[in-house]
N, C-alpha and C positions, 0 to 999 in steps of 0.2 A: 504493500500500500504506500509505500515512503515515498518509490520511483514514482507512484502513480499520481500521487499530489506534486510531488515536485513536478511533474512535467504538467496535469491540470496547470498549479499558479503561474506557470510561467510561459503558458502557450500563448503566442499573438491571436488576438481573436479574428475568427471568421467572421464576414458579415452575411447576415441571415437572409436567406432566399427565398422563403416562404414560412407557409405556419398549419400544420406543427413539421417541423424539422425532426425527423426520424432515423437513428442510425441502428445499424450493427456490426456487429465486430467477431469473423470466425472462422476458420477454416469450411469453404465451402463444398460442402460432403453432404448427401442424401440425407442421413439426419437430423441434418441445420435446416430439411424443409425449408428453402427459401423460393423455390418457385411459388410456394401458397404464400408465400410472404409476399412476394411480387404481386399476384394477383389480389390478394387483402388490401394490397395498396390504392391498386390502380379502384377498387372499389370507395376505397377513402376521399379520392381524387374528387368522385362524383360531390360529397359534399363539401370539402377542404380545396379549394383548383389549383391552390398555391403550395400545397403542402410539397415537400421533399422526402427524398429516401434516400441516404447513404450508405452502401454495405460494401466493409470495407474485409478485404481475404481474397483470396485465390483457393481454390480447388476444383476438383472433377466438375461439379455442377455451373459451371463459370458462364460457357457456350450458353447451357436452359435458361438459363436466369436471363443472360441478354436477349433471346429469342421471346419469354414472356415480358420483359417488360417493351417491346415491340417500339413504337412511336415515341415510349414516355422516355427512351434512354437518354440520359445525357440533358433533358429539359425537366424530367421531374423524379428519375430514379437515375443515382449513380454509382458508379463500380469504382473504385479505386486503387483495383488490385488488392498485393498483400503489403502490407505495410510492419516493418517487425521495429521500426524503432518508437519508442513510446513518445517523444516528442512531434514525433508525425503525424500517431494517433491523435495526442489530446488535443488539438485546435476544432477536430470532425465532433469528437464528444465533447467539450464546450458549449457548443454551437447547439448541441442537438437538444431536444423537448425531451425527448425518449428515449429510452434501448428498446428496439425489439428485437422478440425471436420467434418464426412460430415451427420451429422444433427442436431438438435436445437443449435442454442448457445446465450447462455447467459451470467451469472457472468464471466464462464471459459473464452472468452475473457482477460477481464481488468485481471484475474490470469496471463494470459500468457504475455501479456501487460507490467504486474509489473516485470517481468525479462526481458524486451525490447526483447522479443522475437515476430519476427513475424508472423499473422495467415491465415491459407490458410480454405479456407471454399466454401459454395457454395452459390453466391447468391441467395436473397429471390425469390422462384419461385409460380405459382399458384398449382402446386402439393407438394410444400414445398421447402425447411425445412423452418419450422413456427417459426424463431427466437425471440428471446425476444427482449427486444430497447438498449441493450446490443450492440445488432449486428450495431448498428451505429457508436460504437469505428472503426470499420474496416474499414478505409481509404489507398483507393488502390495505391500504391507507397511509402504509409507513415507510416502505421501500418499493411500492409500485403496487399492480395491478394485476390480477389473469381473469381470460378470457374463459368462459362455458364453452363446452365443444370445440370441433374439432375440424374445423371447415374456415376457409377462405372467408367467408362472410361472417363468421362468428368473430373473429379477428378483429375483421374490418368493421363493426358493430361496435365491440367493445372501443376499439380507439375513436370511433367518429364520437360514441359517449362522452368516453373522457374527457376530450378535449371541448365538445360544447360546453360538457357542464362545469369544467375544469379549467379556460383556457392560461390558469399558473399552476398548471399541473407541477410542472419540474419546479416552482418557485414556496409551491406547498409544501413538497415532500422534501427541500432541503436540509433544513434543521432535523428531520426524525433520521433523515438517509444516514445523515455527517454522526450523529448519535449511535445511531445502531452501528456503522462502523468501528467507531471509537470503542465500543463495548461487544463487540462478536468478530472482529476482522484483523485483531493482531498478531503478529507474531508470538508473542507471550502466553496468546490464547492458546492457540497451535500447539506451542510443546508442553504444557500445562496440559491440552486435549490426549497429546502421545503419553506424558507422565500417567496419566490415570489410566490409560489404556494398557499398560506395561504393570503397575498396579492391579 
């Protein structure tokens, strides 16, 4: 979390291109379901015309995702490849309203977390997404949001929500984000976690 705020405070900011500004952040792999992400979006589009989508990685699924987001590429959904150095990331997450994901999530969480940025995702369902214990940071009103179901529209639903009846979604959940960090998200905690585990 240390590298992760240092590079938050000190990233030159981007200026915002619409509203809400939506990123994520992952290796893009089957998993990460990001074509329903893509498509969640483009449904968001309909009530939101300005909103943005950042999704920042490289993997296998790279080709689908730019074939689903079809016309909006590059005007309202963008790719930025993979990006490994943390200063490069945090000016996109700065910037952004949201983390989303709408399949696995794991580490990328506590990532989005360490910018007291909030996550919107889907809860765990019996056809998925098959989250890691990661997905237990995400306490709803306090570190973000999930979505019912398990469909492109159910997604796109929950954020078109949020954001009307929210539009300081990310300006609400600061204080509880930066909180809950401070108190579930350190190193200290960590091997205190492994000490009783060993115990």
């Amino acid at each position: 979390m240390d590298a992760i705020r240092q590079a938050r405070d000190s990233a030159p900011p981007l200026p915002k291109r619409g509203f809400p500004e939506l990123v994520s952040v992952s290796r893009i792999t089957p998993m990460k379901e990001y074509v329903k992400l893509v498509d969640a979006f483009h449904l968001v589009l309909k009530s939101f015309p300005n909103a943005q989508l950042t999704i920042i990685g490289d993997g296998p699924e790279l080709d689908r995702i730019r074939q689903a987001a079809g016309e909006e590429l590059d005007r309202h959904i963008h790719l930025t490849g993979a990006l490994y150095d943390e200063a490069q990331i945090a000016p996109y997450m700065n910037r952004a309203d949201a983390f989303v994901m709408t399949g696995r999530v794991g580490l990328s969480i506590n990532h989005a977390l360490g910018y007291n940025l909030p996550v919107i995702c889907f809860e765990r369902g019996e056809r998925g997404p098959f989250h890691g214990s990661e997905a237990a940071h995400l306490i709803p009103g306090a570190t973000g949001c999930a979505a019912a179901g398990y469909e492109a529209a159910d997604f796109a639903s929950e954020i078109i929500s949020v954001f009307t009846q929210q539009p300081d979604f990310k300006a609400r959940h600061r204080d509880s984000i930066s909180s809950y960090v401070a108190a579930n998200l350190s190193v200290d905690l960590m091997v205190k976690g492994f000490h009783n585990i060993d115990a």
